[in-house]
C-alpha positions, 0 to 999 in steps of 0.5 A, a space after each residue: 233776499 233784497 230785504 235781507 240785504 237792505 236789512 243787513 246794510 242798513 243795521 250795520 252802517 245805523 250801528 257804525 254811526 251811533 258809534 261814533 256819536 257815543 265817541 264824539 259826545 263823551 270825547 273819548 279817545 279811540 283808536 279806530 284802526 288798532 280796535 277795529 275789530 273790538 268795536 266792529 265784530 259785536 255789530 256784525 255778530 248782533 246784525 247777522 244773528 237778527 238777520 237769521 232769526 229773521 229769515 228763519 221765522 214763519 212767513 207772514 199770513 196770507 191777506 184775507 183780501 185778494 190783491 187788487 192791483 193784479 185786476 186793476 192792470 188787468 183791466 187796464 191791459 198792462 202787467 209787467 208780462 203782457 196783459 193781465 187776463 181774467 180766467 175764463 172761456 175766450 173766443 180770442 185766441 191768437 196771443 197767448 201767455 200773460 198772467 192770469 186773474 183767477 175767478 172761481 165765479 161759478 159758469 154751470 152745474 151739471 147733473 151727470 153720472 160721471 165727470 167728464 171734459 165739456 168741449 166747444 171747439 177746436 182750432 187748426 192753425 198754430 201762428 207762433 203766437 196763439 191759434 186761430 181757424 183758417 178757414 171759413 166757418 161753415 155751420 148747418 142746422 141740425 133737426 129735432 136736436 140730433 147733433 150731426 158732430 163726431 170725433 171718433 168713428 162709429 168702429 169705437 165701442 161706447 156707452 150711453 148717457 145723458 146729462 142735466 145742464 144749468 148756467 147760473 146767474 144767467 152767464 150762458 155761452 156763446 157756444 155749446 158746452 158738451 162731453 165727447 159723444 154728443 148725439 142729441 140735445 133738448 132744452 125748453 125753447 124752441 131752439 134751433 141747433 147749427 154745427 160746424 164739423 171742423 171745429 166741433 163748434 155748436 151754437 143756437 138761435 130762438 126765432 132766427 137769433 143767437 140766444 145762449 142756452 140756460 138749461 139743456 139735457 144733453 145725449 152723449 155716448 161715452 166713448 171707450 178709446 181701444 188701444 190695441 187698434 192706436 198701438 197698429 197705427 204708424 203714419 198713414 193717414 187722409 190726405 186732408 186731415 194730415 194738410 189741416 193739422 200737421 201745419 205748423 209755422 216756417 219760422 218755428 225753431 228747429 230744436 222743437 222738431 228735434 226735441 220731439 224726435 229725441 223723446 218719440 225716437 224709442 217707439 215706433 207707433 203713434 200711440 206710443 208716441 203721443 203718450 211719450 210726448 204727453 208724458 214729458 212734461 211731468 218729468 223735467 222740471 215743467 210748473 203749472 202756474 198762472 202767475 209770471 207767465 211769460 209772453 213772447 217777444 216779437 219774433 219769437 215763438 210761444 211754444 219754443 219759448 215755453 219749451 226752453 226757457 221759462 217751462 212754467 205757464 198753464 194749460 194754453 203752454 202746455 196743449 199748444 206745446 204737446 199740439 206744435 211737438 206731435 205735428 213736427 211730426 207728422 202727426 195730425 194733431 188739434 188744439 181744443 178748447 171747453 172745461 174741465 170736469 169742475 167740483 163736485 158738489 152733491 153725491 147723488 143728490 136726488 137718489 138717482 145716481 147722478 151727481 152734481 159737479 160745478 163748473 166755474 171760469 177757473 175750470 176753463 181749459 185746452 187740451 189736445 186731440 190726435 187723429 187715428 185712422 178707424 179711430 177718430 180723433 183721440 183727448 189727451 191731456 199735458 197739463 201737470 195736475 188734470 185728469 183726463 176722463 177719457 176712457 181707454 181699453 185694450 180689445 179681446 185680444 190682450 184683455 185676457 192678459 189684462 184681467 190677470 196682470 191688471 194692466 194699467 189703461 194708460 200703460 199702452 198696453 203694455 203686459 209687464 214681464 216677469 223677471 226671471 229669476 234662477 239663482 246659481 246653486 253652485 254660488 250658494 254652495 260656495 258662499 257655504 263652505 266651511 272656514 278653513 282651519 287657518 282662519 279658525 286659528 286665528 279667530 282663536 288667538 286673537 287678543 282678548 282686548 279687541 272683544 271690549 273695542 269692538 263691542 263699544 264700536 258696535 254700540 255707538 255704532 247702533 245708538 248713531 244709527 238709532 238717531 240717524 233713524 228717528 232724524 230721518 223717521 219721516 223721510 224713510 216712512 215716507 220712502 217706504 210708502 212710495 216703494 209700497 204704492 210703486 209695488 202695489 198700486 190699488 186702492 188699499 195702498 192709495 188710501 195708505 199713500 194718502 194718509 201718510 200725506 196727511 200725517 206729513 203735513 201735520 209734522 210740517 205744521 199743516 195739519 187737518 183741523 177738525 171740521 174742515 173738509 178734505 177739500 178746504 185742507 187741500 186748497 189751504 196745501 195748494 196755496 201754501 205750495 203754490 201748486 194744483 196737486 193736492 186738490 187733484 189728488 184729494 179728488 181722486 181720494 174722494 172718488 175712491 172714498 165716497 163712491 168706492 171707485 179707483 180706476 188703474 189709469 189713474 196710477 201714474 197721475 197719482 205717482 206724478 202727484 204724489 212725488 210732485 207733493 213730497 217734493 214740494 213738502 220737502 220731506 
């Protein structure tokens, strides 16, 4: 709109003065006040339809190189909201917010069976500004490999894997990078593992020095969370860990705390309501971005500042936020630090059922763990547009009722009732009576002439309807689509879901071209909507696709997703 205006502007007071040069060369003798308008209205009416046009057309394309101004703030340290950082796993974490430089520059690949989240540690203590760990790091040799770190108790029914790890263009990391459950690891060298239990944190030493591992296989036994036993939590729990991780700063505004009660006041256990809180984001209006991200000012608190002023940022605001919330509280609650799950890059490429995902620094994330008594400590994920792997189940005594009502993973449990439907006969028979002899009385005298005007409404009535529907042909379509897959939420109706995205595009000028894959076509959406949906959603069409898998949990991401995309479509 600034160009606009200066567009505006300038054009009228260039066409006000040409002008008045035409008058003063030729000498011509004008009235300027009485022919104000004959002389004045052309101008404007030629400036605001250039105006129009120009603010109607295409935008320009993108630039095929990236900006570079961004990195060179960044490596100055300036930005105009704090320090421009480069994305990637940090061990500072003390301030957050700032812009943030994507680097999509490959970290590791790893050869495993499923995505999973590769945690390195967590942190405790929330100062208004970032995290850090309050107490002194106290690490132990582990021996032969065994991992001595667990986050949830051996109660949690699990199942074993294992998992091929490789750093590339040796990057390495100060820390092990590992999926929940770890139990062993191996590598080539000889290699000395130390844990530290608190933050979960592993790090490794050849001959009595620190050396980043290049290549490992590590053991890990998959965790299945049971939501049934989470459901019977309320608010007991050991006394250290409610002192280590319900803290949260004496100067934090306590509109947080009451926000935190006014989404969770409706459920009366914890499950319930850390889902609540996790939830939250997706419905009010919260943006996942990574530009113009916001850096609080002195005296003023990151989370509270995310929560009610800017409600745009990425994965530090939105854990740190979910963390600050749950231990308002009471609720023990930690923020961690690791990857995502990454790209997949090969299906079962050596024929053995494993695949090959690509973790690079744009996948370095932060997510919440909230503690449960006989459970552990339990991964959720705030941030629009991720997918926690975490797997949920409901135990023996609701899984009859879920096997036949196909109860979503992560509905709570929750077994939908029926409505119960009885419709009042004695209505019906009313609605049924026959017309009295008065009405069939005038019916018959009614003027002839009506027939004609009412026939004529009738059809101009359909011919506007008719057009109002193929005005609107793709937003009923699209309507429609939605109900089916709110009705229905299976794989047929996802792939139906997703096609008709597809087909919208392509109405909106953004087709699939051929050749180009479903995860080119979904980076192209994300950077013209500048969002993160279509390639998580394209993800888990691939996942249903390629390996025929559709997991239930997946549903209300997927509704999240979708309504986020036609939103943004502006279907």
């Amino acid at each position: 709109m600034a160009i606009v205006r200066t567009f505006v502007f300038s054009f009228l007071a260039l066409g006000m003065t040409s002008f008045s040069r035409v008058i003063q060369k030729e000498q011509i003798h004008f009235a300027w006040k009485k022919n104000a308008v004959r002389w004045l209205l052309p101008i404007v009416l030629i400036v605001s339809v250039a105006s129009l046009v120009g603010y109607a057309a295409p935008n320009k394309a993108e630039p095929k190189w990236p900006d570079p101004v961004p990195f060179l703030q960044g490596m100055a340290g300036t930005g105009g909201n704090g320090p421009i950082q480069k994305v990637g796993y940090g061990e500072d974490d003390s301030r957050l917010g700032g812009d943030f430089v994507q680097d999509k520059s490959p970290v590791f690949q790893a050869k495993i069976k499923d995505q999973q989240y590769w945690r390195i540690e967590s942190k405790e203590t929330y100062t208004g500004k970032g995290w850090e760990s309050s107490q002194k790091a106290n690490f132990r040799q582990e021996i032969d490999g065994i991992i001595s770190v667990r986050t949830f108790s051996t109660e949690v029914t699990t199942n074993t894997h294992d998992a091929m790890v490789h750093f590339v263009n040796n990057v390495g990391l100060p820390k092990l990078a590992y999926p929940y459950g770890v139990s062993r690891v191996s590598a080539h060298e000889d290699v000395a593992f130390f844990s530290e239990q608190q933050s979960g944190s592993i790090f490794t030493e050849v001959d009595q020095k620190e050396m980043n591992l290049q290549d490992y296989q590590v053991y890990y036994d998959e965790p299945s969370y049971p939501i049934n036993e989470m459901q019977k939590v309320t608010s007991t729990d050991d006394d250290d860990v409610a002192i280590d991780y319900t803290q949260v700063p004496k100067e934090l505004p306590e509109r947080v705390h009451e926000l935190a009660k006014e989404i969770t006041d409706p459920y009366d256990n914890r499950y319930d309501k850390v889902k609540a809180v996790e939830q939250y984001f997706g419905k009010h209006g919260f943006t996942y971005q990574t530009e113009d991200v916001l850096v609080p000012r002195a005296g003023e608190d990151y989370v509270d500042q995310f929560l009610f002023e800017s409600k745009r940022g990425y994965c530090d605001n939105y854990s740190s936020s979910m963390a600050v919330m749950l231990r308002t509280l009471g609720i023990p609650t930690r923020w961690v630090k690791g990857f995502s799950a990454g790209e997949k890059i090969a299906d079962n490429p050596d024929g053995d059922g494993y695949d090959m995902y690509e973790i690079t620094n744009s996948n370095a994330h932060s997510w919440v763990e909230v503690y449960f008594p006989n459970v552990g400590w339990v991964p959720f994920e705030p941030t629009q547009g991720f997918d926690n792997p975490a797997d949920y189940e409901i135990q023996a005594e609701n899984q009859e009722n879920r096997d036949t009502l196909d109860v979503p993973a992560n509905s709570g449990g929750a077994i939908p009732k029926k409505e119960e439907q009885q419709p009042s006969e004695k209505k019906q028979q009313q609605a049924q009576k026959e017309t009295p002899q008065a009405e069939h009385a005038k019916e018959k005298t009614a003027n002839s002439w009506l027939q004609p005007i009412l026939i004529v409404g009738i059809a101009i009535a359909v011919i506007l309807l008719a057009i109002w529907i193929y005005r609107k042909r793709w937003w009923l379509r699209t309507w429609f689509i939605g109900k089916s897959w709110q009705k229905k939420q299976d794989a047929r109706a996802f792939q139906k879901t997703y096609q008709h995205l597809l087909k919208l595009l392509s109405h909106k000028g953004l087709p699939l071209e051929q050749g180009q894959t479903l995860h080119e076509f979904a980076d192209d959406v994300d950077r013209r909507y500048r969002t993160a949906d279509m390639r998580h959603l394209t993800a888990i069409y691939e996942r249903l696709i390629y390996r025929n898998q559709f997991r239930s949990r997946d549903a209300d991401e997927i509704t999240q997703l979708w309504k986020n995309l036609i939103k943004q479509i502006g279907a």
